[in-house]
C-alpha positions as a printed NumPy array, in Angstrom:
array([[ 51.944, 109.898, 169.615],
       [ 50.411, 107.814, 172.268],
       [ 51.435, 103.709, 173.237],
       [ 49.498, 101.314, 172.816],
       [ 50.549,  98.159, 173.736],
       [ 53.771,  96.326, 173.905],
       [ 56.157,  98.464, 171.667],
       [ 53.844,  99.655, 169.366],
       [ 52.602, 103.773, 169.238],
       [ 49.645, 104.681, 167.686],
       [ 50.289, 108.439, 165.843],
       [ 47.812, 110.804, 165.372],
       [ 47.198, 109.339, 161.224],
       [ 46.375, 105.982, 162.743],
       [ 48.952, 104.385, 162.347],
       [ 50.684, 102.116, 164.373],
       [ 54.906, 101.7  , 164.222],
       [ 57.274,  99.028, 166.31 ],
       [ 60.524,  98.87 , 166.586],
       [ 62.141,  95.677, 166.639],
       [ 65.135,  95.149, 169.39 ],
       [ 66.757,  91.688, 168.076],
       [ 68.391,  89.886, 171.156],
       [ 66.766,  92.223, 173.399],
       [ 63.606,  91.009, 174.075],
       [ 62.609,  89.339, 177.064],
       [ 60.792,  85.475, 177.692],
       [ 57.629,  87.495, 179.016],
       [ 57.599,  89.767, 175.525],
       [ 57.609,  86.55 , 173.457],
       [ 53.863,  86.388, 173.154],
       [ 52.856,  90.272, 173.292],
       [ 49.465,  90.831, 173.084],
       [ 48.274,  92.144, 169.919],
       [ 48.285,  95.379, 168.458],
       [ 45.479,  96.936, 166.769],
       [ 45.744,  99.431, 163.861],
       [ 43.381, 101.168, 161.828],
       [ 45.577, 102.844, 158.732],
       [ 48.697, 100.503, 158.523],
       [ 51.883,  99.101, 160.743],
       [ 55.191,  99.875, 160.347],
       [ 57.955,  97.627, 161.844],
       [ 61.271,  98.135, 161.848],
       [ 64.889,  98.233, 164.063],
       [ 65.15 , 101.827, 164.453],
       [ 62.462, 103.951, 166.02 ],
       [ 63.32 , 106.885, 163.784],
       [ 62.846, 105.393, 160.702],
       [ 59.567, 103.893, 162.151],
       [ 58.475, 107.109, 162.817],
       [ 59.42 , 108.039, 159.53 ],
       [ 57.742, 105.067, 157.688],
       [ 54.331, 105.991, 159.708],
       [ 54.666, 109.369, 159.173],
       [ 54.408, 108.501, 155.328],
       [ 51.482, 106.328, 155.719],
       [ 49.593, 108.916, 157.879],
       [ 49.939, 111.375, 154.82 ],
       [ 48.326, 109.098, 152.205],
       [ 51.53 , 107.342, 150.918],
       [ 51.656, 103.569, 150.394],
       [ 53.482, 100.766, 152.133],
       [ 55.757, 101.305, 149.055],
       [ 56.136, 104.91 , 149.812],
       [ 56.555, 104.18 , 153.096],
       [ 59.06 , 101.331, 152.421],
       [ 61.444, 103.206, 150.351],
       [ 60.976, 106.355, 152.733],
       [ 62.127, 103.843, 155.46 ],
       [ 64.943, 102.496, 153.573],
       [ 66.728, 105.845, 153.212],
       [ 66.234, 106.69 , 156.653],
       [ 67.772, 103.218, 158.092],
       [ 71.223, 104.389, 155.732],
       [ 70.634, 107.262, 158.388],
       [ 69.969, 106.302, 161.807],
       [ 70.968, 102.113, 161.729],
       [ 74.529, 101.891, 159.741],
       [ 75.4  ,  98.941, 161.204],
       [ 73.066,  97.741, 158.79 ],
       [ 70.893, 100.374, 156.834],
       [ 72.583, 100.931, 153.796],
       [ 73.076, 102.514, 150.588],
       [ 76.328, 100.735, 149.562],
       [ 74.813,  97.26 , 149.889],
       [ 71.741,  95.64 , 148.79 ],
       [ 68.705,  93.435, 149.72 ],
       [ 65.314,  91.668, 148.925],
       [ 61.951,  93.164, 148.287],
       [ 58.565,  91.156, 148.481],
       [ 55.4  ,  93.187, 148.018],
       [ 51.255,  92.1  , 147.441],
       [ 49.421,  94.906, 146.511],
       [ 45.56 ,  95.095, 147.113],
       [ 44.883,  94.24 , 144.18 ],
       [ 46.492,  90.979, 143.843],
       [ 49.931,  91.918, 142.192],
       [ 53.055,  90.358, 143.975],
       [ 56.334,  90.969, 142.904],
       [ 59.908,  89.869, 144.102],
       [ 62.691,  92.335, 143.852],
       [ 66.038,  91.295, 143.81 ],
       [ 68.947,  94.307, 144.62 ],
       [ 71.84 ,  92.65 , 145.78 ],
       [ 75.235,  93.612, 145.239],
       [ 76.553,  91.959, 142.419],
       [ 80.522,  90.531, 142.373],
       [ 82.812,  93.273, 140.533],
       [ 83.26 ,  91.775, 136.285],
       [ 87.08 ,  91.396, 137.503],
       [ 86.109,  88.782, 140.755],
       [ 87.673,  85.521, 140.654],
       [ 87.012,  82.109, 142.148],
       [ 90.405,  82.228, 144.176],
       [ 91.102,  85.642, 145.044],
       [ 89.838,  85.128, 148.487],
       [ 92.58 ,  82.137, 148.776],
       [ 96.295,  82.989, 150.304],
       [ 99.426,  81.659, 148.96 ],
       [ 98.012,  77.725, 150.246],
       [ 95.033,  77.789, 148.711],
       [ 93.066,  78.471, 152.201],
       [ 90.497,  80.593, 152.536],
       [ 91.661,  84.409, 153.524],
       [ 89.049,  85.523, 156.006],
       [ 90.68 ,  89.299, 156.149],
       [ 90.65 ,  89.76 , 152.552],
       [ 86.515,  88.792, 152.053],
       [ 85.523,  90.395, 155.701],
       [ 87.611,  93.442, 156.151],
       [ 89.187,  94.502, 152.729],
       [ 88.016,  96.624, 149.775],
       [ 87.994,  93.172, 147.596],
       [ 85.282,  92.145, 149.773],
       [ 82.723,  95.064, 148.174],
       [ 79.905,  93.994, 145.709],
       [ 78.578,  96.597, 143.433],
       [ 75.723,  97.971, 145.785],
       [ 71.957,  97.663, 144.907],
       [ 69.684,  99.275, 147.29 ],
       [ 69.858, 102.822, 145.184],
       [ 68.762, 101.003, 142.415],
       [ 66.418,  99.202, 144.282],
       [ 64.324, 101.151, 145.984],
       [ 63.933, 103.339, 143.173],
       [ 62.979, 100.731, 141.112],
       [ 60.104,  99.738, 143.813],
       [ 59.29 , 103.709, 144.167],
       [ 58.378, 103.674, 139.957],
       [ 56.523, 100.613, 139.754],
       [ 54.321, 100.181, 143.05 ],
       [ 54.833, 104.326, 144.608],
       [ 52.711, 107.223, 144.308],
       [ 54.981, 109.466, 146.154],
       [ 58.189, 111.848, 144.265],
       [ 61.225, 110.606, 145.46 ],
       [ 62.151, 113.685, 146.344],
       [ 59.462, 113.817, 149.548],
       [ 60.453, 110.488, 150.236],
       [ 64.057, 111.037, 150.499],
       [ 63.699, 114.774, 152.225],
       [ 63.403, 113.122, 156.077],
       [ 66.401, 110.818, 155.4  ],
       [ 68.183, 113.879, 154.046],
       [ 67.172, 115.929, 157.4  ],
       [ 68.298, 113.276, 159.544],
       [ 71.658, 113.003, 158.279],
       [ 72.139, 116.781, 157.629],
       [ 70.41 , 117.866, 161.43 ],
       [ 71.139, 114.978, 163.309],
       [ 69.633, 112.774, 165.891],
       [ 70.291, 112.583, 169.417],
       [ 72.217, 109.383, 170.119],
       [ 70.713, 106.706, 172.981],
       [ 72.777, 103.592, 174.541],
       [ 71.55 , 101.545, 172.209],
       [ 72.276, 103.628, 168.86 ],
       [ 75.788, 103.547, 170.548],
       [ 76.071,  99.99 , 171.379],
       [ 76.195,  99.459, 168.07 ],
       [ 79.051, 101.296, 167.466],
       [ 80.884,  99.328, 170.315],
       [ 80.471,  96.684, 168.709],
       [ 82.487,  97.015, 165.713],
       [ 84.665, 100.066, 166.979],
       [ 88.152,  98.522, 166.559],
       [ 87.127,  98.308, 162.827],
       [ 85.649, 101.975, 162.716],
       [ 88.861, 103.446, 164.135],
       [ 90.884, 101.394, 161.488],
       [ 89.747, 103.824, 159.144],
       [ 90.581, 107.234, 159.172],
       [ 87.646, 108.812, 156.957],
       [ 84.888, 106.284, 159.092],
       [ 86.493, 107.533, 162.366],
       [ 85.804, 110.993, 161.95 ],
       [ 81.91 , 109.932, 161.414],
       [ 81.45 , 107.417, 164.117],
       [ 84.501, 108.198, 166.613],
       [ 84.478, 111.511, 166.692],
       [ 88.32 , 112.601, 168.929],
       [ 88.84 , 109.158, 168.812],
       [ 85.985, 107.858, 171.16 ],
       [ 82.196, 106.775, 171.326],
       [ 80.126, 110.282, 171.475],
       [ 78.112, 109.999, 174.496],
       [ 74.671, 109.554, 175.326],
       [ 72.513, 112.111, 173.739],
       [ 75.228, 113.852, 171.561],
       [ 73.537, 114.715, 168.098],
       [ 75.077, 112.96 , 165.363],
       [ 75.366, 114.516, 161.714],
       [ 76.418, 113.141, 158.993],
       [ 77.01 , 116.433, 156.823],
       [ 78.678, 113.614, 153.872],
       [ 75.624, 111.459, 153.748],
       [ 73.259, 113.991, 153.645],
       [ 75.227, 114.978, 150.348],
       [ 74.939, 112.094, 148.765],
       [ 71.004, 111.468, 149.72 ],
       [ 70.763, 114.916, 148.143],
       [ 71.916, 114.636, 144.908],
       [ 70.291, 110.985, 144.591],
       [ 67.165, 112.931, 145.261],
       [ 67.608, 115.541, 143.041],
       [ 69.301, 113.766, 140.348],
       [ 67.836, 109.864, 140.384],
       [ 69.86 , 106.968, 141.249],
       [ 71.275, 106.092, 137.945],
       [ 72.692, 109.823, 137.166],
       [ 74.167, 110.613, 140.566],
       [ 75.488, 107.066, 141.741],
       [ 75.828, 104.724, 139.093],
       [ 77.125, 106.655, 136.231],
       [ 77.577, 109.575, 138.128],
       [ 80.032, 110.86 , 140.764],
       [ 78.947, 108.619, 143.953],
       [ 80.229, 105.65 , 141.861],
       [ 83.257, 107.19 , 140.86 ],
       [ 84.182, 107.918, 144.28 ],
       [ 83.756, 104.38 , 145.005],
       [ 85.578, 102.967, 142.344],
       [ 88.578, 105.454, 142.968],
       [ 88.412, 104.128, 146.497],
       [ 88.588, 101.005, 145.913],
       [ 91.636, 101.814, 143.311],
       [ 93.354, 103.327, 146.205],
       [ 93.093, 100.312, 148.301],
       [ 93.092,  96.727, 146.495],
       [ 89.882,  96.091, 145.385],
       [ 88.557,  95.818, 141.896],
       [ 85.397,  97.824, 141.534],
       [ 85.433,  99.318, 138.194],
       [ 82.864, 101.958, 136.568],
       [ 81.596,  99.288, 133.782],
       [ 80.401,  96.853, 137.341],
       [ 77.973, 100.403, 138.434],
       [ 76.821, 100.951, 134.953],
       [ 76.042,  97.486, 134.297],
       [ 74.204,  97.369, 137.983],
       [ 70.701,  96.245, 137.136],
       [ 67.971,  94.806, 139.574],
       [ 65.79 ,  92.143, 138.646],
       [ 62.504,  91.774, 139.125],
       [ 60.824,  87.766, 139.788],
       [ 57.569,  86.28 , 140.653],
       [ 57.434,  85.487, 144.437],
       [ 57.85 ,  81.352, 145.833],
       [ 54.033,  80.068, 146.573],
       [ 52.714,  77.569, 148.607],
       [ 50.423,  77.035, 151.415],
       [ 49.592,  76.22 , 154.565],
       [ 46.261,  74.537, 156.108],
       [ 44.04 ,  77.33 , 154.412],
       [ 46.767,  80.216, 154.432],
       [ 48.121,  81.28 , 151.047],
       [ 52.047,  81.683, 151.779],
       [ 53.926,  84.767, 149.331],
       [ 57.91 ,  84.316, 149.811],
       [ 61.114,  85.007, 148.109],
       [ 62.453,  83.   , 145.5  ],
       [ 66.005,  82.562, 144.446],
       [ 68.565,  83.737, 144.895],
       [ 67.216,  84.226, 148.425],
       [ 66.664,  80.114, 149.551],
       [ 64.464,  81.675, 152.543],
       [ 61.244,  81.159, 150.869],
       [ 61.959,  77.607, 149.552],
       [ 62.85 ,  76.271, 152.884],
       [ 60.567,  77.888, 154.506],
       [ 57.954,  76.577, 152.253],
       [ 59.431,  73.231, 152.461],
       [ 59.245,  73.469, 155.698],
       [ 55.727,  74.171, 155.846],
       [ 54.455,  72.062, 153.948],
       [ 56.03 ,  68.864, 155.385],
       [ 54.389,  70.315, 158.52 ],
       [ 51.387,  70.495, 156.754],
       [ 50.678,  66.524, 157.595],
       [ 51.079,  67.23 , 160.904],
       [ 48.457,  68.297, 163.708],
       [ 50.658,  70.916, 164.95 ],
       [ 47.764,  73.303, 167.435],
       [ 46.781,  69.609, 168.766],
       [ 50.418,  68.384, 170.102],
       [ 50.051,  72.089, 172.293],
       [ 52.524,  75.397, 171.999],
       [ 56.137,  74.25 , 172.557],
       [ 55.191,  70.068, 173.388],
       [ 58.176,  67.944, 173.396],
       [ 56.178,  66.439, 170.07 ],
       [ 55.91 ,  69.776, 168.742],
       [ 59.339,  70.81 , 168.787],
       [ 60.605,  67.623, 167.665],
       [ 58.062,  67.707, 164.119],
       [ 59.82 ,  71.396, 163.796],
       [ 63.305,  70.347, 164.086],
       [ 62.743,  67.377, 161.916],
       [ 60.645,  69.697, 158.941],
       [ 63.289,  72.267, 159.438],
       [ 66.59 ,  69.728, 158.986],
       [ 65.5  ,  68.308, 155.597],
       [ 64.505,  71.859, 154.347],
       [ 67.814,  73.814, 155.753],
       [ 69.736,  70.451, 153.946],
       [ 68.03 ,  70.847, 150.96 ],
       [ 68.738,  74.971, 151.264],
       [ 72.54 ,  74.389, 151.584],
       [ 72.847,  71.515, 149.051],
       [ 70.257,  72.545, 146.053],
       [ 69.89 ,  75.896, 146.084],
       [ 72.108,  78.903, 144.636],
       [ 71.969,  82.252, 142.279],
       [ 70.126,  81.278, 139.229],
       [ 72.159,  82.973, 137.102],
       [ 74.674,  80.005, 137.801],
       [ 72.564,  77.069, 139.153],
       [ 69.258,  75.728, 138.225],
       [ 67.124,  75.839, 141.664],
       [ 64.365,  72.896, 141.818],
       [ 61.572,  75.063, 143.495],
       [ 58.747,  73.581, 142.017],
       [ 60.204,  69.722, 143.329],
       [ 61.268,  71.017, 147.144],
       [ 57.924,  73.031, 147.59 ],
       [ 55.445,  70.212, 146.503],
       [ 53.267,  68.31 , 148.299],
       [ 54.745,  64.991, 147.166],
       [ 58.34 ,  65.578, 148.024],
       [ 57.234,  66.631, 151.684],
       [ 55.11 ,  63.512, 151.677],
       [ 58.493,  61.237, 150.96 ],
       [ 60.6  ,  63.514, 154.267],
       [ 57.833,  63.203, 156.321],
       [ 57.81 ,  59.494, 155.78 ],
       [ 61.477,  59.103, 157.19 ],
       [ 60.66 ,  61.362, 160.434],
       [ 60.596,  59.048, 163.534],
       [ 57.485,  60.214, 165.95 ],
       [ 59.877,  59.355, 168.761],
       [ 63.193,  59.647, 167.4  ],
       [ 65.51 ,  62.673, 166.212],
       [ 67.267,  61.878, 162.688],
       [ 71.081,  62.237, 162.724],
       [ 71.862,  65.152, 159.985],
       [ 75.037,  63.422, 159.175],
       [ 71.924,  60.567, 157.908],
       [ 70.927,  63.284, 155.505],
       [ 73.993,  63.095, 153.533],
       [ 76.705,  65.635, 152.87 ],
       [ 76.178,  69.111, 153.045],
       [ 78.184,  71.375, 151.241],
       [ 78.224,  74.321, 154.266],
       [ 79.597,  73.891, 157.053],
       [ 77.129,  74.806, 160.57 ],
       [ 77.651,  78.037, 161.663],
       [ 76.312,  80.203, 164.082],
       [ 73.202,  82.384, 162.7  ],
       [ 74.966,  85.986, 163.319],
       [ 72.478,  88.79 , 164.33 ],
       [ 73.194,  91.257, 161.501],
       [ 71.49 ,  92.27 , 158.592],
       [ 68.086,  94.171, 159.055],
       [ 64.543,  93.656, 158.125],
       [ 61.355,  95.777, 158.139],
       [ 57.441,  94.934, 157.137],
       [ 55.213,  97.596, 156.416],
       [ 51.202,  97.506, 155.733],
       [ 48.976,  99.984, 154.843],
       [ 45.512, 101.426, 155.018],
       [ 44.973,  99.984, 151.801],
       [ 46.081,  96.272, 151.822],
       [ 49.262,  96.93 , 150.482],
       [ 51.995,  94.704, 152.578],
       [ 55.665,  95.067, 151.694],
       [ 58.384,  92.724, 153.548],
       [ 62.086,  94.229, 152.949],
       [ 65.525,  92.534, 154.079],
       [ 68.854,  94.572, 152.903],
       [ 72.177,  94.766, 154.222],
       [ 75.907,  95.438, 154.397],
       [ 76.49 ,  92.261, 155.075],
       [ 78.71 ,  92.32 , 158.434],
       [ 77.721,  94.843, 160.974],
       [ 79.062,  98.326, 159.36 ],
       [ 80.442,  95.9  , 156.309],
       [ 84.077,  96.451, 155.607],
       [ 83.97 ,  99.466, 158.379],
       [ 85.199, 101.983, 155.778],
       [ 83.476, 104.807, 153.583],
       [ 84.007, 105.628, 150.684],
       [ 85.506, 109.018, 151.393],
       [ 83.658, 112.322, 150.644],
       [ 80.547, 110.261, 150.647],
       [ 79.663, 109.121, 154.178],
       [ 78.781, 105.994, 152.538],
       [ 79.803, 102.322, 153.97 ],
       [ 80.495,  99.695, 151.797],
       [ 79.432,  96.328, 152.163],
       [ 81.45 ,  93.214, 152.473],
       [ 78.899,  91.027, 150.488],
       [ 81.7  ,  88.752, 148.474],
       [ 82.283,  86.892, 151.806],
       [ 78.625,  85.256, 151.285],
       [ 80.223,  83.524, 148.442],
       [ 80.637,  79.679, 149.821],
       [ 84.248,  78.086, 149.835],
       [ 83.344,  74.809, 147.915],
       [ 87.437,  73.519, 148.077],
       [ 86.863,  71.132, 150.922]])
């Protein structure tokens, strides 16, 4: 495997894999030259997985193949945030034209309730929706990347699985930054005994280069693979352990909420962009509405003529992005619950009206905006995403996650799996 340019490696196949190191790169690496590839590009935040992705590619698989081969491996080698007891988004365009939208989030247990993360005063209880088992959705990425492996794949699911299932049952040699990770979060880690034993092995952070196996996981990859999603997790004995778990402890999973679990699949959000035709994700993910909203107020705007990071530049930005991130917080939500007004935020008329109240030498007051519903908060650098492209055309865009870093910081014992603490994204609506 030889480097190319940047971080980008170029394997034998063809094909060329990044890794991405969030809040580690550097002013100089923010415009890296590009990087050429003749059979496909694989991005994600772990380099194993990368190489795993690529490795996929480089045998004839798809960026489908390659996605699901990828999302397995993250459960593996990035637990802060690969996962298989959480859930995410899917996008994927196909050569031929087809785009999808795949929707696996965890779903809220049938017994949830609209107070049960409120104490005894009716304030919110952020213990009991961070760090608890009531926190814990039903997870979707099982489902999920199955579900993308039967409509879009052309690879078994059991040679897609097989390097996630070596990785966990071998090991991988640990580096700083695999272990920085686990500093992160390691107060919550040691709060649990059967997570402990995985990640702080004797109590402490394995060091540098110790190989870490995860003889649990590898289990459960195992008898997904050999046994399909739906037979070995949600009606079968992965599930159960999770449910009994969550018996044990407070929370309220319950078997009907995993044999109920179904994805969903929707068409992708649309719009464009001076000449580029933009493919997003709908709701119940608002990033491709405000992004699109975004966009296309920017659309009036001479953007390449104001020059890279102009005062005037920035300012159109911060002014397209403030009416779409309002718009985000106050009109959009799960449609299962709340009609979303796509069609109205993403046309060219409504960005004509915002871009008609944008000052060319002014910054609007938010507070102007109206009320918004969430309150600011700091962006928090968790969750995980990775984009994959192939030989073929194929391009698939995948964001899943546990939520927090690690999620509640417990497994579901006997499993090796971490559960996600997805009912905190629920939005206290009180005040």
């Amino acid at each position: 495997m030889r480097r190319i340019s940047g971080r980008g490696w170029l394997t034998p196949g063809g094909v060329v894999l990044a890794v991405a190191m969030a809040g580690q790169v550097s002013a100089r690496a923010a415009e890296p030259a590009p990087v050429p590839a003749r059979a496909g590009m694989v991005v994600t935040a772990q380099r194993l997985a990368s190489q795993v992705g690529a490795q996929v590619l480089a045998h004839g698989g798809n960026a489908v193949d390659a996605a699901v081969a990828v999302g397995y491996a993250l459960a593996v080698t990035y637990p802060a945030a690969g996962n298989l007891g959480g859930g995410g988004f899917m996008t994927v365009r196909m050569a031929d034209g087809r785009a999808a939208f795949l929707d696996f989030r965890e779903k809220a247990p049938l017994a949830a309730t609209a107070t049960m993360f409120l104490d005894a005063h009716g304030a919110p209880d952020r213990q009991k929706s961070w760090a608890s088992w009531l926190a814990v959705g039903v997870p979707g990425t099982p489902a999920g990347l199955e579900a993308a492996r039967r409509r879009f794949g052309t690879e078994s699911r059991q040679a897609l699985m097989a390097p996630a299932i070596a990785l966990a049952r071998d090991g991988f040699r640990l580096t700083p930054a695999d272990l920085g990770l686990f500093a992160l979060l390691r107060d919550r880690l040691a709060a649990d005994p059967a997570t402990a034993r995985i990640f702080l092995p004797d109590g402490a952070l394995p060091a540098p280069g110790a190989i870490f196996r995860q003889p649990d996981l590898a289990a459960s990859l195992s008898r997904i693979s050999a046994e399909g999603p739906a037979r070995a997790f949600y009606d079968g004995p992965i599930g159960a352990a999770m449910v009994a778990a969550s018996g044990r402890n407070g929370g309220i999973l319950a078997k009907k909420d995993f044999t109920d679990y179904r994805v969903r699949w929707l068409a992708p959000v649309r719009c464009s962009y001076r000449g580029f035709a933009i493919m997003s994700a709908p709701p119940p993910s608002s990033g491709g509405v405000t992004l699109c909203e975004a966009l296309t107020i920017l659309a009036g705007y001479d953007l390449g003529a104001m020059g890279f990071h102009s005062a005037a530049e920035i300012h159109y930005l911060a002014e397209a992005m403030r009416r779409a991130f309002h718009d985000r917080n106050l009109r959009l939500g799960d449609p299962d619950f709340v009609h979303n007004p796509v069609a109205e935020l993403t046309s060219p008329a409504y960005a004509a009206h915002l871009r008609a109240q944008i000052a060319p030498d002014k910054a609007t007051p938010s507070s102007a905006l109206g009320a918004d519903p969430v309150s600011p908060a700091r962006e928090q650098p968790q969750t995980t995403q990775y984009s994959i492209v192939d030989r073929y055309g194929n391009a698939v865009s995948v964001t899943y996650t546990l939520n927090g870093f690690f999620g509640i910081g417990r497994v579901s014992p006997g499993t090796g799996i971490l559960m996600n603490n997805e009912m905190d994204d629920f939005n206290d609506m009180t005040g």
